[in-house]
C-alpha positions in Angstrom: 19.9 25.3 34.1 22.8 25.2 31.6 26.0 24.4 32.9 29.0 26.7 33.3 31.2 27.9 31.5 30.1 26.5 28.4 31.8 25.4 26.1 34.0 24.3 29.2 38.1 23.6 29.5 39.2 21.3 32.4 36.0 21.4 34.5 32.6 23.1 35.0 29.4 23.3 37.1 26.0 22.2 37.0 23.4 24.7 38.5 20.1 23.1 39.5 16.9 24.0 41.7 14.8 22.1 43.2 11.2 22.9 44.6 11.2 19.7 47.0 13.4 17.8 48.9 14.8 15.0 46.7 17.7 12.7 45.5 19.8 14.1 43.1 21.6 12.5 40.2 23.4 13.8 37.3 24.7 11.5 34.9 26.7 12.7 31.9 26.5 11.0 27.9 28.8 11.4 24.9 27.2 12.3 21.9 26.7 8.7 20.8 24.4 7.8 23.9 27.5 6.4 25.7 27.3 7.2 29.6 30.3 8.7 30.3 29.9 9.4 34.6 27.7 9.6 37.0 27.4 12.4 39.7 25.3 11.3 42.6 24.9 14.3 44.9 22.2 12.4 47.2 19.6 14.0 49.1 19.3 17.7 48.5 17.0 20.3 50.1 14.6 22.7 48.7 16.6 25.4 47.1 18.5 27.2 43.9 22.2 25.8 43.8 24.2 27.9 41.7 27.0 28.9 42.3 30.2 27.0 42.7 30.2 26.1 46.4 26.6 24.6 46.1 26.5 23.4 42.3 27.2 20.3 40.9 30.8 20.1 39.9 32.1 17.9 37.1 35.9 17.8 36.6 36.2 16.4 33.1 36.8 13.3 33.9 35.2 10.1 32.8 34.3 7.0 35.5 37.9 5.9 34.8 39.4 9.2 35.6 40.7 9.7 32.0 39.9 13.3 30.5 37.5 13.4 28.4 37.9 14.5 24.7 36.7 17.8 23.2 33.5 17.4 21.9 29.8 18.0 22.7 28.3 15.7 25.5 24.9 15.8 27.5 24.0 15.7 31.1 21.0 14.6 32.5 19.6 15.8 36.1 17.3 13.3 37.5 15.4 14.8 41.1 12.0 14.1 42.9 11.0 12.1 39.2 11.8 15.2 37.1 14.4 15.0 34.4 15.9 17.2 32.5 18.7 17.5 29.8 21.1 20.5 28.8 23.9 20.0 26.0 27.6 20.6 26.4 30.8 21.6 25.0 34.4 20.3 26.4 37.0 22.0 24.3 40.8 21.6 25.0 
């Protein structure tokens, strides 16, 4: 599912479903490839988190804790061996 808002300001959320029981891991790229954080939400159950007390949440922040620059950046959600990618917009 595509994260919201996008494009995004200081922070944003990352809706997902899952159809199993599984580990769930989000990691977030810069345009370039570069991995910019990584969201490990650990096991999950069964069902459709959407919205903001259940989804992912991603502050904006790199692994450093710097903001990140405006730009366009990919996440990708890894759970029970399915992976998927959505794109991104940070804007200041």
């Amino acid at each position: 599912m595509q994260n919201y808002p996008n494009p995004f300001g200081r922070e944003c959320w990352i809706p997902f479903e899952l159809a199993e029981r599984a580990s769930v891991v989000i990691r977030i790229y810069s345009i370039t490839g570069q991995l910019i954080r990584t969201l490990d939400l650990g096991e999950r159950n069964a069902v459709t988190y959407l919205d903001k007390t259940a989804a992912a949440h991603w502050n904006g922040h790199n692994e450093d804790g710097e903001k990140v620059a405006s730009g366009v950046y990919f996440y990708k959600l890894e759970a029970g061996g399915q992976v998927s990618t959505q794109k991104m917009v940070a804007v200041k």
